[in-house]
C-alpha positions in Angstrom: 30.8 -197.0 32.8 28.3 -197.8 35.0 28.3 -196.0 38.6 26.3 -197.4 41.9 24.6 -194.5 43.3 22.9 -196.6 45.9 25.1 -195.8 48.5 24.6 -192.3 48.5 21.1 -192.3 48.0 18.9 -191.9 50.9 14.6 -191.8 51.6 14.1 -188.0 51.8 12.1 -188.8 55.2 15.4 -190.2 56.8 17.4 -186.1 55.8 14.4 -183.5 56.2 13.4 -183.3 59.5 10.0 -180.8 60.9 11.0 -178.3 62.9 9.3 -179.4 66.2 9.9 -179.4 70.0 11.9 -182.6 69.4 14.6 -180.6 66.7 17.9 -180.6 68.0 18.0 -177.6 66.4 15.8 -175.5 68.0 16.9 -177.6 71.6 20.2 -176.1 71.1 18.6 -172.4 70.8 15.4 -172.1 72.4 14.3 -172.8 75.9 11.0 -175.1 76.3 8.4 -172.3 76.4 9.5 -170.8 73.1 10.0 -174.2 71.6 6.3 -174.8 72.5 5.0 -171.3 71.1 7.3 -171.9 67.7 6.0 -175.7 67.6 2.1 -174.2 67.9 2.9 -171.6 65.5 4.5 -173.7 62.5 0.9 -176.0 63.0 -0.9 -173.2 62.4 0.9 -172.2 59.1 -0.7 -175.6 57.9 -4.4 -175.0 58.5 -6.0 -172.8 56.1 -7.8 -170.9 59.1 -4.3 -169.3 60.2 -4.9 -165.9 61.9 -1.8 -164.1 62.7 -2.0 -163.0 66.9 -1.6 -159.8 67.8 -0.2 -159.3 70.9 -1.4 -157.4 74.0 -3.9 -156.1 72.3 -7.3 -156.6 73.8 -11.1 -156.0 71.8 -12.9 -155.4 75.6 -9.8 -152.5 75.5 -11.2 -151.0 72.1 -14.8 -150.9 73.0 -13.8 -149.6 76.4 -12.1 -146.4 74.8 -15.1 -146.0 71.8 -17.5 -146.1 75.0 -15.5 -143.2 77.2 -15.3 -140.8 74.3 -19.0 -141.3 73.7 -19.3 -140.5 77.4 -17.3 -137.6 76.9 -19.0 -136.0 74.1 -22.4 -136.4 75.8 -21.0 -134.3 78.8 -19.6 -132.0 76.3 -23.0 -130.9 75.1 -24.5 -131.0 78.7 -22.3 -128.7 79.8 -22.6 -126.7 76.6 -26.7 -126.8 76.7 -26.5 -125.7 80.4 -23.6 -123.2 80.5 -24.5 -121.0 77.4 -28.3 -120.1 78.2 -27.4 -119.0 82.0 -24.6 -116.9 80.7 -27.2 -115.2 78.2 -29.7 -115.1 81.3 -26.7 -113.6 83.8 -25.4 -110.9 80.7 -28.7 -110.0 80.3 -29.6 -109.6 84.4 -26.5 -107.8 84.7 -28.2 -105.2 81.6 -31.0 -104.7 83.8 -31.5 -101.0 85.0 -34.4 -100.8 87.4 -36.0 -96.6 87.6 -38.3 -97.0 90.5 -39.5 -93.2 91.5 -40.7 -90.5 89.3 -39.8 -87.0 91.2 -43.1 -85.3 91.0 -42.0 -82.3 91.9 -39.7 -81.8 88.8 -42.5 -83.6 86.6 -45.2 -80.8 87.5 -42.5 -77.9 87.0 -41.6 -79.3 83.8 -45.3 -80.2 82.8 -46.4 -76.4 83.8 -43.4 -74.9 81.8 -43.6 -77.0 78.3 -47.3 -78.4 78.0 -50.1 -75.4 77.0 -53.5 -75.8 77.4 -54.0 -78.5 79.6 -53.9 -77.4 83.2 -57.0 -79.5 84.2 -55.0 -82.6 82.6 -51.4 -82.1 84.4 -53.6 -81.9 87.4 -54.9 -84.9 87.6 -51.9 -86.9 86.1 -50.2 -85.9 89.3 -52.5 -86.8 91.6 -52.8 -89.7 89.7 -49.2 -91.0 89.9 -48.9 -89.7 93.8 -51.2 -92.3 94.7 -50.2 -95.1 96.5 -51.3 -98.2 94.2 -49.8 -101.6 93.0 -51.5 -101.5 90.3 -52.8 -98.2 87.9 -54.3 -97.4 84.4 -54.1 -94.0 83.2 -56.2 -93.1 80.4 -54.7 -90.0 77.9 -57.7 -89.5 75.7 -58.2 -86.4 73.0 -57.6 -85.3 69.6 -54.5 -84.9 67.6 -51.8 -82.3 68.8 -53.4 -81.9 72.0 -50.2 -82.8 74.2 -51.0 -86.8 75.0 -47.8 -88.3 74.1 -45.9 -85.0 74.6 -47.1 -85.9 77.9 -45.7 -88.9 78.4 -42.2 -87.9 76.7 -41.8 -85.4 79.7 -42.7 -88.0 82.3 -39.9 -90.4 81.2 -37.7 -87.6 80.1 -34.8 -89.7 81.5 -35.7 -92.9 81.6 -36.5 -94.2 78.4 -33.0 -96.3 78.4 -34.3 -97.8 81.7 -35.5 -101.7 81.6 -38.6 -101.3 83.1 -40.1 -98.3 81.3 -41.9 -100.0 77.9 -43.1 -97.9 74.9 -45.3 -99.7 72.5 -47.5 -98.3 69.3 -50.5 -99.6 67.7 -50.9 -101.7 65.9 -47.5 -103.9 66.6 -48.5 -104.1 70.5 -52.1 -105.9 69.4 -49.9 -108.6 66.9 -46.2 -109.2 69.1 -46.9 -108.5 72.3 -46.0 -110.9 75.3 -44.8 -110.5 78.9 -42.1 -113.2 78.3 -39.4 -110.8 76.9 -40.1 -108.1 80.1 -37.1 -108.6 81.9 -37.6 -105.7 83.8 -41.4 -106.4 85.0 -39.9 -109.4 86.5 -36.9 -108.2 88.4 -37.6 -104.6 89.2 -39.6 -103.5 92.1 -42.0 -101.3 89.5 -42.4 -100.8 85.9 -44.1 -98.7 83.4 -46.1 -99.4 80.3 -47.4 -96.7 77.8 -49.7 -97.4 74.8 -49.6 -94.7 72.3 -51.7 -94.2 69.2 -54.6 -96.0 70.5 -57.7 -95.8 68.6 -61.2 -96.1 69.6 -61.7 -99.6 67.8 -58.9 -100.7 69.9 -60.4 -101.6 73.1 -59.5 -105.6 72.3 -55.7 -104.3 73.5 -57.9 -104.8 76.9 -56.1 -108.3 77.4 -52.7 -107.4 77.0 -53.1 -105.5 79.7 -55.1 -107.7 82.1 -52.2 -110.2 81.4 -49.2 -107.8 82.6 -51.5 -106.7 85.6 -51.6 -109.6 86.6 -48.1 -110.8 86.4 -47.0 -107.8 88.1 -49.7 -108.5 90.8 -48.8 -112.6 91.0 -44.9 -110.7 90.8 -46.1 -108.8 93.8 -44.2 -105.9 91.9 -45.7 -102.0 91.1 -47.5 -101.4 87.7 -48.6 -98.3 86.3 -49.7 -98.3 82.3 -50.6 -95.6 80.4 -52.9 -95.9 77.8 -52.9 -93.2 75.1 -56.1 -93.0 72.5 -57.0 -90.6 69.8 -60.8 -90.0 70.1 -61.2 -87.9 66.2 -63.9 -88.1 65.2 -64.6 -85.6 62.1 -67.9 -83.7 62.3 -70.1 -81.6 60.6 -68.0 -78.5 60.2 -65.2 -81.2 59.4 -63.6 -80.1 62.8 -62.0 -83.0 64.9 -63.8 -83.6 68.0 -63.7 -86.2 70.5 -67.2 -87.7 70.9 -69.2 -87.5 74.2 -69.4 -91.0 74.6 -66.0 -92.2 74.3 -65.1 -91.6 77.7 -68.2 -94.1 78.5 -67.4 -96.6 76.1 -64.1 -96.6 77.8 -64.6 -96.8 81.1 -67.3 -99.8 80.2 -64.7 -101.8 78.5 -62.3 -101.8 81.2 -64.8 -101.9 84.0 -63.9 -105.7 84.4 -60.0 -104.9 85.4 -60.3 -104.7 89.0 -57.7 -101.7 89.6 -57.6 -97.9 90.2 -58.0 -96.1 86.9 -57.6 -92.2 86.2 -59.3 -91.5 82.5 -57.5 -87.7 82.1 -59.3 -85.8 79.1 -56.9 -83.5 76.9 -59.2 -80.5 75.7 -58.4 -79.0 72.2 -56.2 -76.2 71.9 -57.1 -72.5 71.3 -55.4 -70.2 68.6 -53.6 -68.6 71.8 -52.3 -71.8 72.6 -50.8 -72.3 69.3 -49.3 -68.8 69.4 -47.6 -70.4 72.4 -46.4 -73.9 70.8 -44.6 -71.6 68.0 -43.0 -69.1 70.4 -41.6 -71.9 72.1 -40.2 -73.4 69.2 -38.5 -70.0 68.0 -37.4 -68.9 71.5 -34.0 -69.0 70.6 -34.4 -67.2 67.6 -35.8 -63.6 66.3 -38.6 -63.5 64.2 -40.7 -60.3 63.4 -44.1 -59.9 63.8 -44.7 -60.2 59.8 -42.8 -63.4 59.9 -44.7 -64.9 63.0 -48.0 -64.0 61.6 -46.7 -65.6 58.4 -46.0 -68.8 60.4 -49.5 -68.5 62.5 -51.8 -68.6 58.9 -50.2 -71.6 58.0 -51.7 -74.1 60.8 -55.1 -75.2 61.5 -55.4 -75.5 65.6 -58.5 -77.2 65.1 -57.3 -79.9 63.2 -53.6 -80.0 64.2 -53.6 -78.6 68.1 -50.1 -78.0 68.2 -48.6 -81.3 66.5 -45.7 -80.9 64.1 -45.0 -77.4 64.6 -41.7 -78.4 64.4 -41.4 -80.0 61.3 -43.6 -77.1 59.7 -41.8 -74.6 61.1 -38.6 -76.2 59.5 -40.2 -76.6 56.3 -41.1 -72.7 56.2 -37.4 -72.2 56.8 -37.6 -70.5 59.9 -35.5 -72.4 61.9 
């Protein structure tokens, strides 16, 4: 049985309609502007270049934040460069402890009471330091165990923790000396310098010296250095003695520094000198004459002076 479909067909064209501004589908729902944004939309979906749109979103707004936090991390590290060295520069300032005066008085009761031998020597050390100069060298020159750095340990008995009192030994102040690291040259009124262990080849130390002179003097601060050299020299007898003309020699090579200079000779030590170091070593203990003369026979003034009676004494049990 045959059935005409012909009525009930129909061109596909005439039922499926696009969704466009002219639907009455989307009339019935959407107002013109969002018919209009739907319409451009459902276009797009055909072209093979679709890119979806994001939405208040804005690639000026992107670059914008990259560029403040590069901004930011550039003050960062300003700041950080800036801030960290001055509070190592203030910590350090605030450190600082400036000894200005040395009571001379004290010194030359203290020097009379503890050094032997070397009368001459504390004399002229104190009229040394009593004069009124910007700039001094003083010279300690002798043998071994004569009292030279003893010397010194009694003038800046209390003020080795100070910042402007400097110790230095051979040969470290000829290879790592510098002036930059002298905080207390360049903020206190005066400072002090000492040398020790200076030799008589070591005259070439003679620029080191010039160069803090000088930036005390450009400081317009106070300067006094103490130079301390051993003068052996070993002789016929093989007895130490300080040769004749190493107080020329000196003078010569440090005639060029244009400032007042003391050179203060330590003589060598007698046997009743020594007699004297010991006793002071044992005054605080009881020792007989057998046991003192005991002690005595075991140093060599010549060649020692009074150095490491101490330790010598220790050894021999006696303290």
């Amino acid at each position: 049985m045959d059935v005409d479909l012909s009525i009930h067909s129909h061109n596909d064209s005439n039922t499926v309609q696009p969704l466009t501004s002219k639907s009455p589908m989307l009339n019935e729902s959407l107002d013109d502007g969002e018919v209009s944004r739907v319409d451009h939309t459902l276009k797009d979906t055909k072209s093979s270049t679709f890119k979806p749109e994001v939405w208040n979103v804005k690639k000026y707004h992107i670059l914008r934040k990259t560029e403040q936090d590069r901004n930011y991390s550039f003050y960062l590290l300003f700041v950080a460069i800036l801030v960290i060295p001055l509070a190592v520069i203030l910590y350090c300032i605030s450190d600082i402890r400036c000894s200005n005066d040395i009571d001379l008085k004290v010194l030359k009761m203290k020097l009379a009471n503890r050094l032997y031998g070397q009368p001459v020597a504390v004399e002229k050390l104190i009229e040394a330091l009593d004069r009124d100069e910007k700039s001094k060298i003083l010279f300690f020159y002798g043998g071994t165990g004569v009292g030279k750095t003893f010397t010194s340990t009694l003038i800046f008995d209390n003020l080795w923790n100070s910042s402007n009192v400097y110790h230095y030994t051979m040969p470290s102040f000829g290879h790592s000396f510098s002036t930059e690291s002298m905080l207390g040259l360049n903020i206190c009124d005066s400072s002090f310098v000492v040398v020790d262990d200076l030799k008589q080849n070591d005259l070439q130390v003679k620029e080191h010296i010039a160069e803090i002179i000088k930036k005390s003097e450009d400081l317009n601060r106070k300067i006094t250095v103490i130079l301390i050299f051993n003068c052996d020299i070993i002789a016929k007898d093989f007895v130490k003695k300080c040769d004749n003309t190493f107080y020329t020699e000196l003078s010569q090579a440090y005639e060029d520094v244009k400032v007042y200079k003391q050179f203060i000779e330590f003589k060598p030590l007698t046997q009743e000198v020594l007699r004297m170091c010991i006793e002071d070593e044992l005054r605080h203990k009881s020792v007989s004459d057998l046991h003192f003369n005991y002690l005595l026979n075991n140093f060599n003034v010549a060649l020692d002076g009074c150095k490491g009676v101490y330790k010598k004494i220790k050894f021999l049990n006696m303290l």
